[in-house]
N, C-alpha and C positions, 0 to 999 in steps of 0.2 A: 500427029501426036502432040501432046501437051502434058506439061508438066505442074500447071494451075498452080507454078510459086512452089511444090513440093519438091525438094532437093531429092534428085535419086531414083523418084517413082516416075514411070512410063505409062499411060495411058491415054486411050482415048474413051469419047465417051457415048452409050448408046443414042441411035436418035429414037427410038420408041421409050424409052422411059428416064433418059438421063442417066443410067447406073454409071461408074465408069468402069471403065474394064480395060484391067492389067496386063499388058503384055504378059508379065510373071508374076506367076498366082501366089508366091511367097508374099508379093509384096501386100495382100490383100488376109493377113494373118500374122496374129501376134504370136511370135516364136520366139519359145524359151530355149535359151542357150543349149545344145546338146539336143535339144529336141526334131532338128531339119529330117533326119531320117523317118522317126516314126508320121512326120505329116506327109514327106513323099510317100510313104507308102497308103497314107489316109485316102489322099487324092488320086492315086491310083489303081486301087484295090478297081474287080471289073465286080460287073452283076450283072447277069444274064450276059456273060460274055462282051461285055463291053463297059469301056471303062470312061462312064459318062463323068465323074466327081473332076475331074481336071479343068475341061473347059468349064464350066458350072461355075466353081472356084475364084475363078479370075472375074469372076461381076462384084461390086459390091454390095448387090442385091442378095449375094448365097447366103443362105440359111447354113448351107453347111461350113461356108466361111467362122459366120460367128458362134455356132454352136462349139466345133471344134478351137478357138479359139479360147473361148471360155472356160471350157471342160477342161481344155489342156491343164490351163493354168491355175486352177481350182487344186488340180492333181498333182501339181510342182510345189506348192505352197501345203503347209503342215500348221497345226498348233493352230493358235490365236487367231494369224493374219487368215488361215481358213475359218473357222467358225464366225470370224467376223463379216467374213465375205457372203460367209454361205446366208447369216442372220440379214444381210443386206438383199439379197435377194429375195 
């Protein structure tokens, strides 16, 4: 395991693409205060009876990492600081 100078984060890293990948898939998502419940249940929601979003999660390659990340935070934010986010996109 390796911590690559990052105080806190645990990881190692793939050898087929370089991703690194989180022991703990928090640490791979910007959470806003109050928010830790609705992402356990993001990443654990199943489909087709399986609940793939977890391990997935933990690469810094997920897509559903940074989508959900973003969205969250778009949705925490009101007024100005969102319209100027959103015109930034």
């Amino acid at each position: 395991m390796s911590d690559d100078g990052v105080q806190g984060l645990r990881f190692s890293r793939s050898r087929a693409s370089g991703a690194a990948k989180y022991e703990d898939y928090r640490d791979n998502f910007a959470i806003w205060p109050g928010r830790e419940a609705k992402l356990a249940e993001f990443v654990n929601q199943t489909y087709g009876g399986r609940r793939h979003k977890l391990r997935h999660t933990k690469s810094s390659n997920s897509e559903d990492a940074l989508t959900w990340s973003c969205f969250d935070a778009l949705n925490e934010i009101s007024g100005a600081p969102r319209i100027r986010a959103l015109a930034d996109l």
